[in-house]
PDB file of N, CA, C, O and CB in Angstrom:
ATOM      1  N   UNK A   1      96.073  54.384 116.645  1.00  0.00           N
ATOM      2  CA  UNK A   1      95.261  55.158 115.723  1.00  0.00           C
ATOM      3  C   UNK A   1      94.572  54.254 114.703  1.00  0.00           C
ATOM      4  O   UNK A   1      93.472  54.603 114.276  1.00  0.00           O
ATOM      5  CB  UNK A   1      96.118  56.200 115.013  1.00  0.00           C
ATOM      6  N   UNK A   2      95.222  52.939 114.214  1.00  0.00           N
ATOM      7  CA  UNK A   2      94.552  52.608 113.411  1.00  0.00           C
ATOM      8  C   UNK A   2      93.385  51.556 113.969  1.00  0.00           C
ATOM      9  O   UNK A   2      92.611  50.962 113.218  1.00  0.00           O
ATOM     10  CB  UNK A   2      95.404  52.224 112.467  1.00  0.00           C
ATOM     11  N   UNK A   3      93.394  51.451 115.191  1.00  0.00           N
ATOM     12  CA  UNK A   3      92.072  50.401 115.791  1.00  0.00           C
ATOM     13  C   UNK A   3      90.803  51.500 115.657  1.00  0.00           C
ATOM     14  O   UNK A   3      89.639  51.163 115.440  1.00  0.00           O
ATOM     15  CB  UNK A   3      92.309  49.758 117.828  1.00  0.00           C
ATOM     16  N   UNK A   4      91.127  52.462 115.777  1.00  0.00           N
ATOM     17  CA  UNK A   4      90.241  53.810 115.659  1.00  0.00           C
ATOM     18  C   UNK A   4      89.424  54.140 114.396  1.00  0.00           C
ATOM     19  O   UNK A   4      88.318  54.674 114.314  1.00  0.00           O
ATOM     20  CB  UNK A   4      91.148  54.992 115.804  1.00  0.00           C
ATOM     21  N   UNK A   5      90.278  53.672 113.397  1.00  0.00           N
ATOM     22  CA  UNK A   5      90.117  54.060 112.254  1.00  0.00           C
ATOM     23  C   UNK A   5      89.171  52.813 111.556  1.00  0.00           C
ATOM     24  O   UNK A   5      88.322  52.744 110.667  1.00  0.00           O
ATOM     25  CB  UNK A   5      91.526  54.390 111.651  1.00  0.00           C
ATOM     26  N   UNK A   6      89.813  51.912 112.468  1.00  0.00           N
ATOM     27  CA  UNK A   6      88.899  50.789 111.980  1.00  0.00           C
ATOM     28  C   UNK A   6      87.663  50.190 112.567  1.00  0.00           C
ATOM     29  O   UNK A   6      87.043  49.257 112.056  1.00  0.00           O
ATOM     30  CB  UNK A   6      89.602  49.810 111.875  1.00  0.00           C
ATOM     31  N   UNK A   7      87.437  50.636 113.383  1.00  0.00           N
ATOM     32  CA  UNK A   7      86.385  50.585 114.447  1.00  0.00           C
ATOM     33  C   UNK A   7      84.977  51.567 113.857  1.00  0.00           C
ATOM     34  O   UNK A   7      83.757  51.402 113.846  1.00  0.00           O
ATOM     35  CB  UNK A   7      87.140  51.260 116.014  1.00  0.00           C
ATOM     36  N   UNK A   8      86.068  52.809 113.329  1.00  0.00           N
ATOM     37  CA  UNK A   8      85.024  53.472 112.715  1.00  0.00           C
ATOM     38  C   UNK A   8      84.431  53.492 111.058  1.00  0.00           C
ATOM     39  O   UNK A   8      83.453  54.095 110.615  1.00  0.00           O
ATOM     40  CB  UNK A   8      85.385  54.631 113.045  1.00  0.00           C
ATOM     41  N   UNK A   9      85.373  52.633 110.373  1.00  0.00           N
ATOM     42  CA  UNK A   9      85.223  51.904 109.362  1.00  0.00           C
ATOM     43  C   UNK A   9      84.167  50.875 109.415  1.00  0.00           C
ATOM     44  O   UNK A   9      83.419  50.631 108.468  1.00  0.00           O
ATOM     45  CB  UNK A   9      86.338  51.420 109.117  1.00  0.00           C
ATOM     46  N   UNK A  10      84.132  50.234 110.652  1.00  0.00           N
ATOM     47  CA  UNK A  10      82.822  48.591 110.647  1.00  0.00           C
ATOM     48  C   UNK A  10      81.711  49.945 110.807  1.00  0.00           C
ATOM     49  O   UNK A  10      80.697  49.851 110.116  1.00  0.00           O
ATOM     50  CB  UNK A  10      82.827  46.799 112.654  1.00  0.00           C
ATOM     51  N   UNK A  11      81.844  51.163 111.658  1.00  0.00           N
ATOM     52  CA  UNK A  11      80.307  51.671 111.948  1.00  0.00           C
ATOM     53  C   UNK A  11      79.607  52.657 110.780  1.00  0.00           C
ATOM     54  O   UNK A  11      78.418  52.917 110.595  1.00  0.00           O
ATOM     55  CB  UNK A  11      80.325  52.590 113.422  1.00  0.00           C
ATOM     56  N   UNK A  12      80.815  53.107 110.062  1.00  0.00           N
ATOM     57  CA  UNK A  12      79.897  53.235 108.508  1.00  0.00           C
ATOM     58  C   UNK A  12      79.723  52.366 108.098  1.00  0.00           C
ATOM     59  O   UNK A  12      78.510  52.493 107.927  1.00  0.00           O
ATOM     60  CB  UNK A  12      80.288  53.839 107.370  1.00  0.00           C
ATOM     61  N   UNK A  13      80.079  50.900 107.526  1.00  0.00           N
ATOM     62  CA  UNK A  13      79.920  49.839 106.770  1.00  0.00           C
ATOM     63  C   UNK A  13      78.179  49.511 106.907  1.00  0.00           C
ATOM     64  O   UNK A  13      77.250  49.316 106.123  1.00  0.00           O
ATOM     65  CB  UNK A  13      81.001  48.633 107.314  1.00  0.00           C
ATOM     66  N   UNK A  14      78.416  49.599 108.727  1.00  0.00           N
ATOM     67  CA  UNK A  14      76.733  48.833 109.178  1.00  0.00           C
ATOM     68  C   UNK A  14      75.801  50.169 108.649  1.00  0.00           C
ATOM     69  O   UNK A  14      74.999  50.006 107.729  1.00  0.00           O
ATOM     70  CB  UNK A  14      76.396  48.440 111.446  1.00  0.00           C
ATOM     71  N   UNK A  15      75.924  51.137 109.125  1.00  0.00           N
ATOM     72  CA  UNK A  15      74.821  52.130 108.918  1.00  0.00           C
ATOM     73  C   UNK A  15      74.537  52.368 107.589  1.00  0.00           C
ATOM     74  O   UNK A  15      73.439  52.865 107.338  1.00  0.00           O
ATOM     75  CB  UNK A  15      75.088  53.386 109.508  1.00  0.00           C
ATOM     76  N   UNK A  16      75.513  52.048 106.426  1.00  0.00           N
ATOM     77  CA  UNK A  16      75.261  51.819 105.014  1.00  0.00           C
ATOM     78  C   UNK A  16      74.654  51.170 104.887  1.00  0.00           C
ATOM     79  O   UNK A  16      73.677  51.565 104.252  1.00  0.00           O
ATOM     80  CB  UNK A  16      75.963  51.558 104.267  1.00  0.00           C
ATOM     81  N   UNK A  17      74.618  49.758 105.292  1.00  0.00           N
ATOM     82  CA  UNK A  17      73.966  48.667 105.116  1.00  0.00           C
ATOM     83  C   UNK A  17      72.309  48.990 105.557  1.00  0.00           C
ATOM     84  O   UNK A  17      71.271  49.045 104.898  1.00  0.00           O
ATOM     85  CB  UNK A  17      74.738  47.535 105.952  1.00  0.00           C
ATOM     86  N   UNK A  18      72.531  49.115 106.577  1.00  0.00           N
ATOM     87  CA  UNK A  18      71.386  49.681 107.313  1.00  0.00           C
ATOM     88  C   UNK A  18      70.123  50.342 106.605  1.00  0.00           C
ATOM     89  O   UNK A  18      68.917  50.109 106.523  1.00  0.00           O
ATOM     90  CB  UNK A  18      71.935  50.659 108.138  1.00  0.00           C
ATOM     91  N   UNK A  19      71.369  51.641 105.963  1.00  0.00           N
ATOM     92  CA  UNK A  19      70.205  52.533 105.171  1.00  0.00           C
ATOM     93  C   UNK A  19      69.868  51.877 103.681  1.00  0.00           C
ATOM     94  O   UNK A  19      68.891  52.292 103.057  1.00  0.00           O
ATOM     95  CB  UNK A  19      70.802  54.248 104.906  1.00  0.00           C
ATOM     96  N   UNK A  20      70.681  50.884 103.166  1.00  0.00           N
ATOM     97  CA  UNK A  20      70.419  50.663 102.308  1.00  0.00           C
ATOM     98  C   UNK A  20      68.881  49.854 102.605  1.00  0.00           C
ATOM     99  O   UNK A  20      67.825  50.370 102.237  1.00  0.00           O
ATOM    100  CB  UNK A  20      71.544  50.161 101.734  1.00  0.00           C
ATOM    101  N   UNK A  21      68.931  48.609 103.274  1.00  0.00           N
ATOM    102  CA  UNK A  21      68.268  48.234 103.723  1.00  0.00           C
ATOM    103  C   UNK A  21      67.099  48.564 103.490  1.00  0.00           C
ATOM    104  O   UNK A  21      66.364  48.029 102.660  1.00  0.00           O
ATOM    105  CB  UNK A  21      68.559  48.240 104.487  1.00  0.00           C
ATOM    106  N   UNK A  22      66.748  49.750 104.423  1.00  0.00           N
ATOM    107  CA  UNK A  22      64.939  50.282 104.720  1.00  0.00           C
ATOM    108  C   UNK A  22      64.601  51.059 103.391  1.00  0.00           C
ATOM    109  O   UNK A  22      63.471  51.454 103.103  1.00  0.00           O
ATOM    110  CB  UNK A  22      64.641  51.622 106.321  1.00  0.00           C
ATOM    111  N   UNK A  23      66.217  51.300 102.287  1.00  0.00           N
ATOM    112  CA  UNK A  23      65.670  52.055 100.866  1.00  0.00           C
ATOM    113  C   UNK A  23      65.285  51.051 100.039  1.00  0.00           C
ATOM    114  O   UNK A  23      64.368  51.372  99.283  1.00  0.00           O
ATOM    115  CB  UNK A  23      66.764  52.972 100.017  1.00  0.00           C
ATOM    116  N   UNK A  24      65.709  49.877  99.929  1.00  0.00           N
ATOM    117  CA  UNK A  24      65.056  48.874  99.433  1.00  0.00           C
ATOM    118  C   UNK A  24      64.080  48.441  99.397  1.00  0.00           C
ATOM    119  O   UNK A  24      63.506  48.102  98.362  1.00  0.00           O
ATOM    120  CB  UNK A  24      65.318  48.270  99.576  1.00  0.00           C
ATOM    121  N   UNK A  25      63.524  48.317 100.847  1.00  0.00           N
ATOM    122  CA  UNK A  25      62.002  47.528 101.512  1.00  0.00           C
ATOM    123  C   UNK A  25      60.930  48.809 101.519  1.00  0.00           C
ATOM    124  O   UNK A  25      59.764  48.724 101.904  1.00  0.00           O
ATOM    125  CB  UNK A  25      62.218  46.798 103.515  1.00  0.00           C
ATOM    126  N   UNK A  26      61.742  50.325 100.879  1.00  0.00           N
ATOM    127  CA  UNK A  26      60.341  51.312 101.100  1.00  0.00           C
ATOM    128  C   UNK A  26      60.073  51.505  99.201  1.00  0.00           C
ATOM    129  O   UNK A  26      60.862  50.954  98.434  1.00  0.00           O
ATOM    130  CB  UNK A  26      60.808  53.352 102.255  1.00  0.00           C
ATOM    131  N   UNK A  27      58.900  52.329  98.672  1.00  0.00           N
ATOM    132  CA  UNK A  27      58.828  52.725  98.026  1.00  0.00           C
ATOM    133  C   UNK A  27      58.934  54.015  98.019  1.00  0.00           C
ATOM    134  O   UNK A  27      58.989  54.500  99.150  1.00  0.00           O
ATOM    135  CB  UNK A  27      58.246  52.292  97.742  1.00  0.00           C
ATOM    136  N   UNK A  28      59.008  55.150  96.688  1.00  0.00           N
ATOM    137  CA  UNK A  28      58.450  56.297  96.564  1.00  0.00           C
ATOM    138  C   UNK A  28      57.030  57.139  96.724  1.00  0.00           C
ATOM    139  O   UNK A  28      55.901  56.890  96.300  1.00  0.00           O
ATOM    140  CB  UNK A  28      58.732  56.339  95.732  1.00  0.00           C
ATOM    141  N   UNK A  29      57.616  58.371  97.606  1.00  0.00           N
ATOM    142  CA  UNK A  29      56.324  58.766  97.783  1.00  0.00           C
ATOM    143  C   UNK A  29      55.558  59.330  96.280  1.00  0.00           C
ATOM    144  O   UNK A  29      54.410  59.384  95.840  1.00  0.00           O
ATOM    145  CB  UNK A  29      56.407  59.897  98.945  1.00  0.00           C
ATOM    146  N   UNK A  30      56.808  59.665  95.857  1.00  0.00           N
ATOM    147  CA  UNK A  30      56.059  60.628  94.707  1.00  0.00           C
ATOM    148  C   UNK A  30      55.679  59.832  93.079  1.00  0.00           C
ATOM    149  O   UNK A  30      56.543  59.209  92.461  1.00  0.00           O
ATOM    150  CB  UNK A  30      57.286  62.064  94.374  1.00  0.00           C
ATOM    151  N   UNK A  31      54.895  59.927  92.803  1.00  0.00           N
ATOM    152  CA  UNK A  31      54.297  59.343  91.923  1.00  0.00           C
ATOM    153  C   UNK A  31      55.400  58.582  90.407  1.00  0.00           C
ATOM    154  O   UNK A  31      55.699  57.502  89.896  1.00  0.00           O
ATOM    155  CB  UNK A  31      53.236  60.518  91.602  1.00  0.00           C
ATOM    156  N   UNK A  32      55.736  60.677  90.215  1.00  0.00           N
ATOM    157  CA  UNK A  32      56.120  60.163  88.882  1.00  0.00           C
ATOM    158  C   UNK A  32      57.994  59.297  88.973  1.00  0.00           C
ATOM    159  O   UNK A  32      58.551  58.783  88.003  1.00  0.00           O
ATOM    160  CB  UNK A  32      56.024  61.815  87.709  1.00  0.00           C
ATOM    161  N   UNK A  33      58.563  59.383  90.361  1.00  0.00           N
ATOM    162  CA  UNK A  33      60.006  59.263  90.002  1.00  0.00           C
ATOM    163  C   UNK A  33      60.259  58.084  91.239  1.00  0.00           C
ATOM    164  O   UNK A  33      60.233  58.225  92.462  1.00  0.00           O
ATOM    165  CB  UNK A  33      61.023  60.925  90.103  1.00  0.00           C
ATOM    166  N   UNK A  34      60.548  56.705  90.287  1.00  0.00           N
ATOM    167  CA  UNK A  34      61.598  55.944  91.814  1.00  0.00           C
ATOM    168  C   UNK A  34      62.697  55.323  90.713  1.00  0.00           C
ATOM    169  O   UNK A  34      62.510  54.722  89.655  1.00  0.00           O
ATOM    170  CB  UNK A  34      60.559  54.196  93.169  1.00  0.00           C
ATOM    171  N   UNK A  35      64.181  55.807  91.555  1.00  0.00           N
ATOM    172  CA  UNK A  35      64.822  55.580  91.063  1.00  0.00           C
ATOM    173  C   UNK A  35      65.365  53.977  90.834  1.00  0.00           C
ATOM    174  O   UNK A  35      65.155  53.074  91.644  1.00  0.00           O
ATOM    175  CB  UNK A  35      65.321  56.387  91.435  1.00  0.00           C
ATOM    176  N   UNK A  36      66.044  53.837  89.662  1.00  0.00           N
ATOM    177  CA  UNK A  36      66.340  52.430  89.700  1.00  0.00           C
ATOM    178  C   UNK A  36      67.271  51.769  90.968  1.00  0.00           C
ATOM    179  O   UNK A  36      68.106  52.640  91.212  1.00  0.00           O
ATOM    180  CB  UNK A  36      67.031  52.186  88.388  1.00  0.00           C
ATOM    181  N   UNK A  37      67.456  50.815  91.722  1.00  0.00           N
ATOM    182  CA  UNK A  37      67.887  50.125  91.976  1.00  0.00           C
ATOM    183  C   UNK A  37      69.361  49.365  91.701  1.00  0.00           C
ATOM    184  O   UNK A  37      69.083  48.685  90.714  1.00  0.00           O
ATOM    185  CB  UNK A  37      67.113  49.857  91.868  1.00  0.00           C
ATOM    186  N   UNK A  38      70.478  49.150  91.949  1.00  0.00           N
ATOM    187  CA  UNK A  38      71.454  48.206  91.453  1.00  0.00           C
ATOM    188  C   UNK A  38      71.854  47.132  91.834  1.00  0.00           C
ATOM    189  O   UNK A  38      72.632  47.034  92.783  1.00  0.00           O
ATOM    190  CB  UNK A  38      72.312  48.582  91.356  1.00  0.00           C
ATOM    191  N   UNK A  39      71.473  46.285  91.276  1.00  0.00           N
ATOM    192  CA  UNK A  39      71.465  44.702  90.968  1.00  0.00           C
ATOM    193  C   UNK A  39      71.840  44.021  92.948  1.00  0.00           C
ATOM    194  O   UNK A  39      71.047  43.341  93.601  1.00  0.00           O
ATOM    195  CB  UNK A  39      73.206  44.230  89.372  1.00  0.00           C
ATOM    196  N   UNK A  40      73.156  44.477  93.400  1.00  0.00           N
ATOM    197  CA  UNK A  40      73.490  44.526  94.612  1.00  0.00           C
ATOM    198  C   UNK A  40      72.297  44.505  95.401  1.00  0.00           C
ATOM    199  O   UNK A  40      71.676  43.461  95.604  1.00  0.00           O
ATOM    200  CB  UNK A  40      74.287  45.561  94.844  1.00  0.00           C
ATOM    201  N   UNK A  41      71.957  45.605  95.848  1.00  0.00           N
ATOM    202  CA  UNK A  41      70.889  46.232  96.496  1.00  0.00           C
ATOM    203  C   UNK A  41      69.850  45.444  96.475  1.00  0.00           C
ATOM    204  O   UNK A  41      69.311  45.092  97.524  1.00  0.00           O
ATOM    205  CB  UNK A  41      70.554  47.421  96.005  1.00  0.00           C
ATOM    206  N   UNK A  42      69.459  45.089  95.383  1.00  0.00           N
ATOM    207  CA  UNK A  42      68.283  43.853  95.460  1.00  0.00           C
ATOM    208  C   UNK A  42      68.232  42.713  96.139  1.00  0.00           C
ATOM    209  O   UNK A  42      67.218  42.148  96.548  1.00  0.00           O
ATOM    210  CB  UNK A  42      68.080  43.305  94.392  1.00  0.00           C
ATOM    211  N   UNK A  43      69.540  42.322  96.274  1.00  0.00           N
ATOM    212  CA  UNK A  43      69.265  41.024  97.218  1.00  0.00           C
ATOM    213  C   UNK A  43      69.321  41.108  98.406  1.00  0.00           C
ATOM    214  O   UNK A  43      69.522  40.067  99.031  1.00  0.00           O
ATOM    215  CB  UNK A  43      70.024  40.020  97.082  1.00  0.00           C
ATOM    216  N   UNK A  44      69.170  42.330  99.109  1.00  0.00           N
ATOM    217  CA  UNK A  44      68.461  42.657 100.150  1.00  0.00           C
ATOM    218  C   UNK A  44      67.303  43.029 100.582  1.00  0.00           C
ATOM    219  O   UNK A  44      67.066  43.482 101.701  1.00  0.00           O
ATOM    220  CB  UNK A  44      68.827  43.165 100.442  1.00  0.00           C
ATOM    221  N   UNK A  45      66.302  42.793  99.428  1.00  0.00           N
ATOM    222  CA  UNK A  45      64.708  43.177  99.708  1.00  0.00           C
ATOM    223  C   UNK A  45      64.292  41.854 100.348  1.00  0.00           C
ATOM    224  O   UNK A  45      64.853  40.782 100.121  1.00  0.00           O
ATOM    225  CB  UNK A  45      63.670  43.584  98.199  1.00  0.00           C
ATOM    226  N   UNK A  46      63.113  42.053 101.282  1.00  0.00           N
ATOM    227  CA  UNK A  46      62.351  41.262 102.092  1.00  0.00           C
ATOM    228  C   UNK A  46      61.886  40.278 101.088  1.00  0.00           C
ATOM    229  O   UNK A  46      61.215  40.665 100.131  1.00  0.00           O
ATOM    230  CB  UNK A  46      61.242  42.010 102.872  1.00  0.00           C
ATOM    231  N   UNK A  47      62.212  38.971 101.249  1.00  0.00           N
ATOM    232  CA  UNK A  47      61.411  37.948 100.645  1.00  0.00           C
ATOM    233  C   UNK A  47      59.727  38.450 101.039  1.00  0.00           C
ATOM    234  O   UNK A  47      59.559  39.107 102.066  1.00  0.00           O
ATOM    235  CB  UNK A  47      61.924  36.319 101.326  1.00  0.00           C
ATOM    236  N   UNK A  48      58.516  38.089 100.148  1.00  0.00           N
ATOM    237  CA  UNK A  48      57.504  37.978 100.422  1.00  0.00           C
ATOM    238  C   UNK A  48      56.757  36.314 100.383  1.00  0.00           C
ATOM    239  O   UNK A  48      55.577  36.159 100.698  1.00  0.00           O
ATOM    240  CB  UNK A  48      57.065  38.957  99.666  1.00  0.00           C
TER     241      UNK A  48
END
């Protein structure tokens, strides 16, 4: 049970990562509201 548990532990870890990811590298559609960012999260934006 616990290879199970942990198997499914790495596949949230990645898909977090994941989504964090493409929330980083996108902006807001809507004008007046993008939320801040935390410090973390930033050093995963695309170098330009």
């Amino acid at each position: 049970m616990n290879k199970i548990a942990e198997k499914c532990s790495k596949a949230v870890a990645g898909l977090a990562l994941a989504v964090t990811k493409q929330n980083v590298n996108s902006t807001c559609m809507f004008v007046m509201y993008q939320p801040e960012l935390p410090e973390n999260a930033k050093m995963l934006k695309k170098k330009k």
